[in-house]
C-alpha positions in Angstrom: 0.0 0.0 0.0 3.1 2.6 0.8 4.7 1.4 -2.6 1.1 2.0 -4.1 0.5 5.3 -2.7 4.8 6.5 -3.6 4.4 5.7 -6.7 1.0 7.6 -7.0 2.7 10.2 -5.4 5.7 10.2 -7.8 3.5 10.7 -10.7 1.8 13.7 -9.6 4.5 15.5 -9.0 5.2 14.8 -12.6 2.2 16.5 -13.7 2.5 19.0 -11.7 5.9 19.8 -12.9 5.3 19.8 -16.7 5.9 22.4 -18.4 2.5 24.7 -19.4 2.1 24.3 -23.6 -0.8 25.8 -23.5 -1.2 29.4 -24.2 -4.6 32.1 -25.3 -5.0 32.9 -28.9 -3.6 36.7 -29.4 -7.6 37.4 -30.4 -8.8 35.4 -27.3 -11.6 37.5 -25.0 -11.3 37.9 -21.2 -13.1 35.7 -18.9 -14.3 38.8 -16.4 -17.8 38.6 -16.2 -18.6 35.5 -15.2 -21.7 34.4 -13.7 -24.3 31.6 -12.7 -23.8 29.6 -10.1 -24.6 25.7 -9.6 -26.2 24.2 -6.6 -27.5 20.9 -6.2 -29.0 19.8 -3.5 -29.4 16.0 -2.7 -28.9 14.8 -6.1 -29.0 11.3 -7.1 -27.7 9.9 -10.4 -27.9 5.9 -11.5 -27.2 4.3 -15.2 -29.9 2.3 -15.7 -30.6 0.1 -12.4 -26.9 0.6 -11.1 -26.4 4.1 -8.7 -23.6 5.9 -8.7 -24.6 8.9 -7.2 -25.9 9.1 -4.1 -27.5 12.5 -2.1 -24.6 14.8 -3.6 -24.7 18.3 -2.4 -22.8 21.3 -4.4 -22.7 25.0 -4.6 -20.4 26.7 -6.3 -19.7 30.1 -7.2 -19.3 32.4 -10.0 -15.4 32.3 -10.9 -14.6 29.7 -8.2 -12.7 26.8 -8.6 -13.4 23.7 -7.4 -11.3 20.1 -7.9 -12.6 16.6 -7.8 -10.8 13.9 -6.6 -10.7 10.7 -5.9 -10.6 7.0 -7.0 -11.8 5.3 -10.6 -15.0 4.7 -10.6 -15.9 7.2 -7.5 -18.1 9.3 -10.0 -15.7 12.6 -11.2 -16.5 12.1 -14.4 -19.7 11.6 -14.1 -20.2 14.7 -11.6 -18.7 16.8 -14.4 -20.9 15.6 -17.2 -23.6 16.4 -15.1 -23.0 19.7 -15.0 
């Protein structure tokens, strides 16, 4: 489990230091008004007869970030498509 979670740890740090390729277009517009917000309270989400989501609560702001984590299959992806 330590080798497990080093290695996990190892490749993070990876990412994390990768240099950033990505850059705006010259013509890109500013993000600066940016609104909505999304709030869900108690939702539920199943494919077909299997649940996957269960009572999820969320509010988030205008402009704020937020990160989901956790383990495959834990439902990130399917929180985001969702939204």
């Amino acid at each position: 489990l330590i080798q497990r979670g080093a290695a996990a740890g190892a490749r993070v740090f990876e990412v994390l230091d990768e240099e950033v390729t990505v850059s705006d277009q010259a013509d890109a517009a500013d993000l600066s008004d940016v609104r909505g917000q999304v709030t869900w309270d108690r939702v539920s989400f199943a494919y077909k007869d299997r649940p996957v989501l269960h009572d999820i609560c969320l509010d988030v702001a205008p402009g704020e970030a937020v990160a989901f984590v956790g383990s495959s299959g834990s439902g990130k992806s399917t929180i985001l498509n969702l939204v």
